[in-house]
Residue frames as a rotation matrix with the C-alpha (Angstrom) as fourth column:
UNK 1
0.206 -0.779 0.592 -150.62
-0.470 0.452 0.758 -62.53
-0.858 -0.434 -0.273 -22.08
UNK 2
-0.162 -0.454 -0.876 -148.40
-0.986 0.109 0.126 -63.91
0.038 0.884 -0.465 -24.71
UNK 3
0.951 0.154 -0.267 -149.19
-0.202 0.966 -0.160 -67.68
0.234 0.206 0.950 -25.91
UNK 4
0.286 -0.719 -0.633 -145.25
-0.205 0.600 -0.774 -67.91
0.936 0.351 0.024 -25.80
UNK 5
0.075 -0.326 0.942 -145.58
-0.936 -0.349 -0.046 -67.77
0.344 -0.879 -0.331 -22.07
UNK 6
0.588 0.236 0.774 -147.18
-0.358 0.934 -0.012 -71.01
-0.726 -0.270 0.633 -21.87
UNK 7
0.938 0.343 -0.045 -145.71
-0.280 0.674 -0.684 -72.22
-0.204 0.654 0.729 -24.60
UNK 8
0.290 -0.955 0.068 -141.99
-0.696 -0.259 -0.669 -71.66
0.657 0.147 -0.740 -24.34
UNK 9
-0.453 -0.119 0.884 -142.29
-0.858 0.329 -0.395 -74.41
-0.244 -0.937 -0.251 -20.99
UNK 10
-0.640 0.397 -0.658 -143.25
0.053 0.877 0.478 -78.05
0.766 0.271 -0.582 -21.23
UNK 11
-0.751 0.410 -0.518 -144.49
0.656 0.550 -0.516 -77.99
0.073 -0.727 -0.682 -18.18
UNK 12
-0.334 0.804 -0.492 -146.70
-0.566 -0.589 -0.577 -74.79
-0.753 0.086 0.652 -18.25
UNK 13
-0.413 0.510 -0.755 -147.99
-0.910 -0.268 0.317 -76.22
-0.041 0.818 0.574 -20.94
UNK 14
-0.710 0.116 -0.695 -148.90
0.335 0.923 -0.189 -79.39
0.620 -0.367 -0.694 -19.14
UNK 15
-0.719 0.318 -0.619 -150.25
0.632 -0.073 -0.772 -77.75
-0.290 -0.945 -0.149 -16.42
UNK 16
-0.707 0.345 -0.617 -152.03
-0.335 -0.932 -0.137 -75.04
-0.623 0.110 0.775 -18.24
UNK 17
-0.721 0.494 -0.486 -153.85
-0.587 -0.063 0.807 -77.20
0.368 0.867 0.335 -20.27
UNK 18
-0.683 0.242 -0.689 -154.98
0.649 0.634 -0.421 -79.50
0.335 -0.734 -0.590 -17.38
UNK 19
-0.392 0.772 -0.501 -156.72
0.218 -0.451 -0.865 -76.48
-0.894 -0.448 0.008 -16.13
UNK 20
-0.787 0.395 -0.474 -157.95
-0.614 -0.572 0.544 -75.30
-0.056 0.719 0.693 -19.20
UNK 21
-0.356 0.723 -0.592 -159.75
0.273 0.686 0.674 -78.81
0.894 0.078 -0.442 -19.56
UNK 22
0.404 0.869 0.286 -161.37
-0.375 -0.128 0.918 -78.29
0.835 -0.478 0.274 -16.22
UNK 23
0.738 0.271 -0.618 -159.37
0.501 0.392 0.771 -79.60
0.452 -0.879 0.154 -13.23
UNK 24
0.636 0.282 0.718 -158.51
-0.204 -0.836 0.509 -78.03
0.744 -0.470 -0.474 -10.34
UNK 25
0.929 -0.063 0.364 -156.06
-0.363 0.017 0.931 -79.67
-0.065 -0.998 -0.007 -8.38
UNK 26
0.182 -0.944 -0.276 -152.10
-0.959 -0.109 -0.261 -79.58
0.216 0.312 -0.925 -8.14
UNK 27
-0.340 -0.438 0.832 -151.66
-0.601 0.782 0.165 -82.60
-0.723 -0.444 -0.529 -6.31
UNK 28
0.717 0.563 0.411 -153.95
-0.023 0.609 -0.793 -84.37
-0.697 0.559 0.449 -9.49
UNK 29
0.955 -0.269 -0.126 -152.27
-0.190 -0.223 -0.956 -82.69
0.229 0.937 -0.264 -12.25
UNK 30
0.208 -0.883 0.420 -148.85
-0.911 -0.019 0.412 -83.95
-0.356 -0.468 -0.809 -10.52
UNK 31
-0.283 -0.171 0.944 -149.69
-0.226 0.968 0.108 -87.53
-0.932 -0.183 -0.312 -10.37
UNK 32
0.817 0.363 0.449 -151.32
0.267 0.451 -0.851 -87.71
-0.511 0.815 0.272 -13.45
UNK 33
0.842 -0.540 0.008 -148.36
-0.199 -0.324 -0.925 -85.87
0.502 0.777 -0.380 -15.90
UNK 34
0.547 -0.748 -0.375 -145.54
0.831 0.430 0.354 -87.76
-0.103 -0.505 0.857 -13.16
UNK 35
-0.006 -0.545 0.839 -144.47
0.272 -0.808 -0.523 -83.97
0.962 0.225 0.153 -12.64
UNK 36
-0.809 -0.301 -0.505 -142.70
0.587 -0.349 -0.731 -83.08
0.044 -0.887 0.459 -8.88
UNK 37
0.452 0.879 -0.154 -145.36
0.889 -0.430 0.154 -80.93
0.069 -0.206 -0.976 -6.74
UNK 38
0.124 -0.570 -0.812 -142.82
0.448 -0.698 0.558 -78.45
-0.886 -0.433 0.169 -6.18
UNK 39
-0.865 -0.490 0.110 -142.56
0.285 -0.298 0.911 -77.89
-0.414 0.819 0.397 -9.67
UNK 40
0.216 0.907 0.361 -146.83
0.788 -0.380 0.485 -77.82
0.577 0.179 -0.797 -10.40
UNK 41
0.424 0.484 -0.766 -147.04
0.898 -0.332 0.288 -75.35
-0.115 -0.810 -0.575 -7.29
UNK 42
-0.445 -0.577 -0.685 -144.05
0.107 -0.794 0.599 -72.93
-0.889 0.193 0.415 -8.72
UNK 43
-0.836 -0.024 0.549 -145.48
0.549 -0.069 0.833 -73.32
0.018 0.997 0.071 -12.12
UNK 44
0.025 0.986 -0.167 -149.09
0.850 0.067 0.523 -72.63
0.526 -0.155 -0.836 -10.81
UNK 45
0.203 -0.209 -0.957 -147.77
0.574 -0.766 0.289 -69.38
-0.794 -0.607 -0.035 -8.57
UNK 46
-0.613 -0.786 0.080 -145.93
0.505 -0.312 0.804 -68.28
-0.608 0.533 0.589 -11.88
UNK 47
-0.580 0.596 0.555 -149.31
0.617 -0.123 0.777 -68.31
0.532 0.793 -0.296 -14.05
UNK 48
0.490 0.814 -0.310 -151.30
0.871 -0.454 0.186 -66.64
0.011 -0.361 -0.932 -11.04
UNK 49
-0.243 -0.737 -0.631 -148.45
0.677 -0.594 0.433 -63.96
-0.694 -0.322 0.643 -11.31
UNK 50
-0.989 0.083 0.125 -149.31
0.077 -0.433 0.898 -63.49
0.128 0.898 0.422 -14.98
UNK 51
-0.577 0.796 -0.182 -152.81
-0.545 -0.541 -0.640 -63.27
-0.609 -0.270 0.746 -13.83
UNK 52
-0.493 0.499 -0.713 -153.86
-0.503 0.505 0.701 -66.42
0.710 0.705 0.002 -16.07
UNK 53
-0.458 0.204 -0.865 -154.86
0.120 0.979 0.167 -68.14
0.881 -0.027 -0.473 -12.64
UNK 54
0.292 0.171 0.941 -156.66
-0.892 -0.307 0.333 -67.50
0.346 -0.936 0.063 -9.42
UNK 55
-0.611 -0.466 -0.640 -155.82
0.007 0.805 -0.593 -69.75
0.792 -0.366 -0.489 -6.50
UNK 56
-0.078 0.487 0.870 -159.20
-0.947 -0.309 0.089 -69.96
0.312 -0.817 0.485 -3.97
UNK 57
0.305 -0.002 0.952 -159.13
-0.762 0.599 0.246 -72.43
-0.571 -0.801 0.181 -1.01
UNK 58
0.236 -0.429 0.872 -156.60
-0.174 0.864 0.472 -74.68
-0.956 -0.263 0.130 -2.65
UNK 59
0.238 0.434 0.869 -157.98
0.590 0.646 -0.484 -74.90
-0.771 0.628 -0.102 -5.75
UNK 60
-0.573 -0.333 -0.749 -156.79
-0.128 -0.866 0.483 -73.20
-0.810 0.373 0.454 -9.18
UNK 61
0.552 0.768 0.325 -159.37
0.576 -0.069 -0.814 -71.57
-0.603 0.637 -0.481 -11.87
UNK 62
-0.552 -0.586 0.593 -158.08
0.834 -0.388 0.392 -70.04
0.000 0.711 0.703 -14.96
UNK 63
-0.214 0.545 -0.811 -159.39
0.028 -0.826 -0.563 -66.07
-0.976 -0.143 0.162 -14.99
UNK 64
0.704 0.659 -0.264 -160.98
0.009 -0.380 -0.925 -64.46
-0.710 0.649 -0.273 -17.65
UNK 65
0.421 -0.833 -0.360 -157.32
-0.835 -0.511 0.204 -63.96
-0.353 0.214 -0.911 -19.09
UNK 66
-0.755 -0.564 0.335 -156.48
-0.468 0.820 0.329 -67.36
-0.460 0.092 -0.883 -19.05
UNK 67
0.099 0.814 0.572 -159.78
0.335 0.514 -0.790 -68.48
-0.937 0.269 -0.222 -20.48
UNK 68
0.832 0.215 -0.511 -159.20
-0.344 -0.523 -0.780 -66.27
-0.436 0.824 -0.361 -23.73
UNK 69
-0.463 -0.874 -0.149 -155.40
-0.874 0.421 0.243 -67.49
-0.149 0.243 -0.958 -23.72
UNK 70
-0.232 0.458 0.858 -157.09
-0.251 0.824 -0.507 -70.91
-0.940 -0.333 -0.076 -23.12
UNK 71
0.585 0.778 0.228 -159.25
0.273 0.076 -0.959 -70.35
-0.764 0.624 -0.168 -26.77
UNK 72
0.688 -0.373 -0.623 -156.55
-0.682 -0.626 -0.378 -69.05
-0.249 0.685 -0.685 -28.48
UNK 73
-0.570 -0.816 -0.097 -154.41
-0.714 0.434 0.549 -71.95
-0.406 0.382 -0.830 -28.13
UNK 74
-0.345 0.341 0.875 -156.90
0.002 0.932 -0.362 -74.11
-0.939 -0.123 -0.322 -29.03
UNK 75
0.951 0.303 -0.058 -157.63
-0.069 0.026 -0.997 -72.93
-0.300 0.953 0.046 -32.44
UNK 76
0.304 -0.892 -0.335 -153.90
-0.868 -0.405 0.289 -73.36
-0.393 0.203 -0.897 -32.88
């Protein structure tokens, strides 16, 4: 997956870096970055589309994919 996926989007890139750092819940990463759930939950459907995210019982992890995207922006 292209960095400009995440990057072309404030909010993916809000949200994508929230998980990257380790947490796991839309309804957190909402309140904390004062960003509409409806807008985490489409953003968070969008990345499991691209296969950067899994969604189990509630909760979103970043796959293997999104862990390498993950490292790649960070040396940026």
């Amino acid at each position: 997956m292209e960095e400009g996926f995440i990057l072309s989007n404030k909010f993916r890139k809000i949200i994508f870096g929230d998980l990257a750092s380790g947490e796991r819940d839309v309804r957190v990463i909402s309140k904390k970055n004062h960003i509409p759930i409806k807008v985490v939950e489409e953003i968070v459907r969008e990345m499991a589309d691209a296969r950067l995210v899994e969604i189990r019982e509630g909760m979103c992890y970043l796959t293997r994919e999104g862990e390498r995207l993950a490292e790649r922006l960070k040396r940026r």
